[in-house]
matplotlib code that plots the C-alpha trace (Angstrom):
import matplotlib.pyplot as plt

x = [0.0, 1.1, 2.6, 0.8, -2.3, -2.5, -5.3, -5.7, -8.5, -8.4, -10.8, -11.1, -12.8, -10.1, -8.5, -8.6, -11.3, -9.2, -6.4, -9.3, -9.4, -4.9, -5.1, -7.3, -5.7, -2.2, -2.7, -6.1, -5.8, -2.3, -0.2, -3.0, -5.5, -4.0, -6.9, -7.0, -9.9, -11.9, -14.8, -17.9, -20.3, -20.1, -20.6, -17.7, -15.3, -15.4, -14.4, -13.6, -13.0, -10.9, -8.6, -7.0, -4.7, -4.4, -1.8, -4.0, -6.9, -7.7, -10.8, -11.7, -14.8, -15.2, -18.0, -17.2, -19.0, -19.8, -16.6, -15.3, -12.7, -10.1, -8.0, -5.2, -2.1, 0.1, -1.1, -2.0, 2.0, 2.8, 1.2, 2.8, -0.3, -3.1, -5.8, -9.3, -12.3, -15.5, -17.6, -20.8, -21.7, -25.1, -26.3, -26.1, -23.0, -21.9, -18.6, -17.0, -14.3, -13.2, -15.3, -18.2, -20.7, -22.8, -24.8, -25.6, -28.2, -28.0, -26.2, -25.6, -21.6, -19.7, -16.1, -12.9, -9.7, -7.1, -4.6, -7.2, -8.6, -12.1, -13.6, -16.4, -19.2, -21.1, -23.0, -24.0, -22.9, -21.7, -20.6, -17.9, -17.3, -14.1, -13.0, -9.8, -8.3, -5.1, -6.4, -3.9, -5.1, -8.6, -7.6, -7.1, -10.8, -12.8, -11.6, -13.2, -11.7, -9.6, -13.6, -15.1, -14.4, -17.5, -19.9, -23.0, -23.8, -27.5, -28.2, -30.4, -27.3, -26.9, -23.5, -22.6, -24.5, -22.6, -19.1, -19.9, -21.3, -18.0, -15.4, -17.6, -17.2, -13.3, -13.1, -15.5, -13.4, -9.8, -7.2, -9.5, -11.3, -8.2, -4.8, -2.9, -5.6, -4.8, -4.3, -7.0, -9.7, -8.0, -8.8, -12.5, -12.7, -11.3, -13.1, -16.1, -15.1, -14.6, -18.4, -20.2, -18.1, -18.9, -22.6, -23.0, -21.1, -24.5, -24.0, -25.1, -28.7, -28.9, -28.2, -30.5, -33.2, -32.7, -33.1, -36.6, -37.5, -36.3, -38.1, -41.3, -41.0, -40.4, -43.8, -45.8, -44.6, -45.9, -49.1, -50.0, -48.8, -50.3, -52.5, -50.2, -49.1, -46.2, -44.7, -41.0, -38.1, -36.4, -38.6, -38.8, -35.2, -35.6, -37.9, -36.2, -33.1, -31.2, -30.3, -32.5, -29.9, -30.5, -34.0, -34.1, -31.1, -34.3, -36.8, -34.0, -33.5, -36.8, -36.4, -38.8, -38.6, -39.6, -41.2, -42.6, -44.1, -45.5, -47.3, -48.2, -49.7, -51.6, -53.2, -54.3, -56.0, -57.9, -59.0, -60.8, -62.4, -64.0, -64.9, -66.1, -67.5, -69.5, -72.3, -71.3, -69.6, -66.8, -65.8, -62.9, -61.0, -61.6, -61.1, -57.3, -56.8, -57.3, -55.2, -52.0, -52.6, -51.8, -51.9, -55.9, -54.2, -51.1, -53.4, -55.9, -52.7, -51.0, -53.9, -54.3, -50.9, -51.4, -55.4, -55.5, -58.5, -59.4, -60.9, -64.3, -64.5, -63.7, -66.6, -68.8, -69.0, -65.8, -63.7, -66.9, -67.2]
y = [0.0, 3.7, 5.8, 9.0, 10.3, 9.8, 10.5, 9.7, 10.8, 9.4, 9.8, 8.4, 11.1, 12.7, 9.7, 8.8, 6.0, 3.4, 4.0, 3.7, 0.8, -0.3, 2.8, 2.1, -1.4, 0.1, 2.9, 1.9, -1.6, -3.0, -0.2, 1.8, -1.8, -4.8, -5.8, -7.3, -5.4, -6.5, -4.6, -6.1, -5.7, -3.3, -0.4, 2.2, 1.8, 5.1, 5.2, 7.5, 7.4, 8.3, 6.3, 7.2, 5.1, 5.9, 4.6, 1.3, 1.8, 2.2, 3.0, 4.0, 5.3, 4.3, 4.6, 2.0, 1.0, -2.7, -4.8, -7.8, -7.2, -10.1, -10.3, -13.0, -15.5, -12.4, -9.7, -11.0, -12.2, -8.5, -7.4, -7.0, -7.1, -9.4, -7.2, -7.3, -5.7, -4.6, -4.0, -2.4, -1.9, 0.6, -2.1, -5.4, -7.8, -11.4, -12.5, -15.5, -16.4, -19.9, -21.6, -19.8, -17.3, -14.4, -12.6, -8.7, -6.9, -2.9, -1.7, -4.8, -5.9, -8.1, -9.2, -10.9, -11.7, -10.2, -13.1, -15.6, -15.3, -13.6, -11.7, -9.5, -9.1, -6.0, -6.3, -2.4, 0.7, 1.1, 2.4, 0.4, 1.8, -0.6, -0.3, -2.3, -2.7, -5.6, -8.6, -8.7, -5.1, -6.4, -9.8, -7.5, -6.2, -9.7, -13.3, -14.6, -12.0, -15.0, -16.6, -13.2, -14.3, -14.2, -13.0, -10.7, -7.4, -6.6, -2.7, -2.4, -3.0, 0.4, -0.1, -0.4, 3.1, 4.6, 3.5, 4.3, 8.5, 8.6, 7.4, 9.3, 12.6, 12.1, 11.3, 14.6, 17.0, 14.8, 17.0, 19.5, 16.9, 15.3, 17.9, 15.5, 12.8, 10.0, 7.8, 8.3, 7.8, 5.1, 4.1, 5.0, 2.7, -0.1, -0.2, 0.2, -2.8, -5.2, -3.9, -5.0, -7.9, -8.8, -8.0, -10.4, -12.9, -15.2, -14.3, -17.8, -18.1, -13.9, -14.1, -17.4, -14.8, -12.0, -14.3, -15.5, -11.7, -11.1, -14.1, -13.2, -9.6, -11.1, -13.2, -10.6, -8.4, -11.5, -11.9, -8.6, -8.6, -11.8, -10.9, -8.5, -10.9, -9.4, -9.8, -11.1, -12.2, -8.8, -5.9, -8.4, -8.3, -4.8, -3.7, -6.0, -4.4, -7.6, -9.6, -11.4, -14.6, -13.9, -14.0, -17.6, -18.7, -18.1, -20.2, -22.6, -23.0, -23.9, -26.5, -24.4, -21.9, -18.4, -19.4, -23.0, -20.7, -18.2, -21.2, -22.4, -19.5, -18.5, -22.5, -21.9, -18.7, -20.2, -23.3, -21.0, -18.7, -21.8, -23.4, -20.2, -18.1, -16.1, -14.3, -13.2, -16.2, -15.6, -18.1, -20.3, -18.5, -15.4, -16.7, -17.9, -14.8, -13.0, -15.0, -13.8, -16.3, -15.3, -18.5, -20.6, -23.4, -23.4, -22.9, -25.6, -28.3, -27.1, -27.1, -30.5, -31.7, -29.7, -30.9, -34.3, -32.5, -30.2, -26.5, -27.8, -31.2, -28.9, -26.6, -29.4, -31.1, -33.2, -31.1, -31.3, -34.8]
z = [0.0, -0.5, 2.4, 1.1, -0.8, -4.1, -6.8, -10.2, -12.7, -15.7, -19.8, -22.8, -23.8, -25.4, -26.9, -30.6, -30.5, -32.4, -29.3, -25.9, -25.1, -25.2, -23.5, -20.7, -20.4, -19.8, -17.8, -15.4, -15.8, -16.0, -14.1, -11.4, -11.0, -11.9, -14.1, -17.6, -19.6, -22.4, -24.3, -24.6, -27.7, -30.8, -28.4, -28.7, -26.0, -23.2, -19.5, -17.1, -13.1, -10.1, -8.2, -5.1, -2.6, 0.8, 3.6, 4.1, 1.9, -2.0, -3.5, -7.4, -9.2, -12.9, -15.3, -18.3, -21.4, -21.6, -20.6, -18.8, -16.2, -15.0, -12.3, -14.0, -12.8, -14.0, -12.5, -8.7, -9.1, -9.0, -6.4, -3.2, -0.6, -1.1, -0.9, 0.1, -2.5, -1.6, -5.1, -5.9, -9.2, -10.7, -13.0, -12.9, -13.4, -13.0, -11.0, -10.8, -8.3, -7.2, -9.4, -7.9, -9.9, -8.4, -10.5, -8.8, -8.2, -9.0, -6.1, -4.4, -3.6, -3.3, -1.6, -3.6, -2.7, -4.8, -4.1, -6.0, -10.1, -10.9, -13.4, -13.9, -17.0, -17.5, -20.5, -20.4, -19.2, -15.6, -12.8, -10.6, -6.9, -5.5, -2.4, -0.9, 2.4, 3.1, 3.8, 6.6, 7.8, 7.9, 9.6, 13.3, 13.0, 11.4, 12.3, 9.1, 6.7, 4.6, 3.7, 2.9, -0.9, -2.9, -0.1, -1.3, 1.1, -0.4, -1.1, 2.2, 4.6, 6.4, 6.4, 3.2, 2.4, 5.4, 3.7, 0.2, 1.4, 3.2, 0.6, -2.1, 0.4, 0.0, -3.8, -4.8, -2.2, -2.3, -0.9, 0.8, 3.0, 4.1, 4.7, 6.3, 7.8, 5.6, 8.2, 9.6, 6.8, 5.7, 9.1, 9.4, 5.7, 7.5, 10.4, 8.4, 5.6, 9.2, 10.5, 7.4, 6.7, 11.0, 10.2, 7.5, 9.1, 8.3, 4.8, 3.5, 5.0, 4.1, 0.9, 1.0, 2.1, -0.6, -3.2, -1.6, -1.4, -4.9, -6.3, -4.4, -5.7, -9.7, -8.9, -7.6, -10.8, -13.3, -11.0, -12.0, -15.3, -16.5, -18.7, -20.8, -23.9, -24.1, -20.6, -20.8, -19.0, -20.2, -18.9, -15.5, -14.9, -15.7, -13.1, -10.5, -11.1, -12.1, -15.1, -17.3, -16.2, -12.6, -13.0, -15.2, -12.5, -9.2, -11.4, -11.9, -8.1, -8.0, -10.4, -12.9, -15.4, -15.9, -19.1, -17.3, -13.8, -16.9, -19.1, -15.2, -13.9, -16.7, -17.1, -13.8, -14.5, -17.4, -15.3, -13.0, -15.4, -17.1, -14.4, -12.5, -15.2, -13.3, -14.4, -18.2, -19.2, -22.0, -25.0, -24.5, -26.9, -25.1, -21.9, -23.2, -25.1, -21.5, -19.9, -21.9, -24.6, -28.3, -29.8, -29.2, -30.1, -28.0, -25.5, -26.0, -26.3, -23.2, -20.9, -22.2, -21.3, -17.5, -16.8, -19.0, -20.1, -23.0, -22.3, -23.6, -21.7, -18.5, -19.5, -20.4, -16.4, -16.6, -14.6, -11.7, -11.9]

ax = plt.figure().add_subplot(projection="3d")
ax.plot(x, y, z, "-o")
ax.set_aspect("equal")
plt.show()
């Protein structure tokens, strides 16, 4: 770690756009981060962000274009400290570290050990806050600091929002909010790294718990969206704030599929409405093209396959008897 303040700002901005990216790889990635950076997608390459390096603490700001970012053999090799990372990122991204995958929610983070290999995929814009302490540093204020590898902190955790207001204070006034108390914030970022990493020491059965939450939220969202033949995976993930992958990965844990809970859901609905017509009864076919249904006989072949009955024989007495 660095003795003194240092700060950084870096842009692409005013950077030929065939020369962006070798540039952002050699200055921000190989010599300031020790990362390995590839562009994702057609999308022209831009990125801008501050870093700064404190006597015991590092933190950086960056708002890339799509890209996959690598910590590599090579590069861990040169570092001197292992280092601890706490990352958040304003859009969603997937991680993988020890032959372990996370995929983020918007403003959720996550630890990794710079001593081990990882990556991270952003396929669209975003904005990376990292924040590092030494892992040997951290090991004085949390006994489990060598298994915080791959733990989640949700957005809610106070914590987490008390760390990123201060280290954002310090990057947007730099100098002026420090004059010679270095130490010390690197200190304050430390302490505050070991309280959130102590108050999700039961990270497995909390992150156990968002995912319920977040897969409760995503059914509520179809339940009220049924109907709407054009509901999809995509504007789901959207208004969840997490990737259309996440979102088929929750279904999968459940040994479904967002597409199979969908078909599901929307059988169900159907059954009822024939069955209970209520006082204006509706044709099947209107009854399946209510229920989300663009396709009568899709629909009459899968409810079928889910009732061993067609819509008909239900609506003539066999579903009664």
């Amino acid at each position: 770690m660095n003795s003194a303040y240092l700060s950084h700002r870096l842009s692409t901005a005013s950077v030929p756009m065939r020369d962006r990216l070798s540039m952002w790889r050699e200055v921000f990635g190989q010599a300031m981060a020790r990362l390995d950076i590839e562009a994702v997608g057609d999308a022209p390459f831009h990125a801008e962000g501050t870093l700064c390096a404190l006597p015991g603490a590092a933190y950086a700001s960056v708002l890339a274009s799509p890209v996959r970012v690598a910590r590599t053999r090579g590069l861990i090799a040169a570092d001197s400290a292992e280092m601890i990372y706490l990352i958040t990122a304003d859009a969603p991204v997937e991680v993988v570290q020890n032959g372990q995958e996370r995929v983020l929610a918007t403003g959720d983070a996550i630890f990794l050990r710079g001593g081990e290999v990882s990556s991270i995929l952003s396929d669209g814009p975003n904005r990376f806050t990292n924040i590092a302490v030494a892992l040997n540093d951290l090991r004085a204020l949390y006994a489990g600091a060598d298994d915080l590898a791959m733990r989640v902190v949700p957005r809610q955790s106070d914590l987490l929002g008390l760390l990123h207001g201060y280290v954002d204070m310090l990057r947007m006034r730099g100098d002026a909010a420090l004059k010679g108390a270095e130490p010390l914030a690197a200190g304050h970022i430390r302490d505050l790294i070991g309280a959130i990493a102590a108050q999700d020491d039961g990270a497995g059965i909390e992150e156990a718990g968002v995912k319920a939450a977040r897969r409760r939220a995503i059914k509520a969202d179809i339940a009220a969206r049924l109907c709407d033949s054009r509901l999809n995976i995509t504007a789901v993930a959207a208004k969840a704030g997490i990737s259309p992958r996440y979102v088929r990965r929750l279904f999968q844990d459940e040994g479904s599929s967002f597409s199979a809970y969908i078909l599901g859901q929307r059988l169900e609905r159907a059954h009822r409405l024939i069955l209970h017509p209520g006082p204006a009864p509706r044709t099947i076919a209107a009854i399946a093209y209510a229920c989300g249904f663009g396709d009568l006989s899709y629909f009459n072949r899968t409810f079928r396959q889910r009732f061993a009955m067609t819509p008909s024989d239900l609506r003539g007495g066999m579903g009664a008897a």
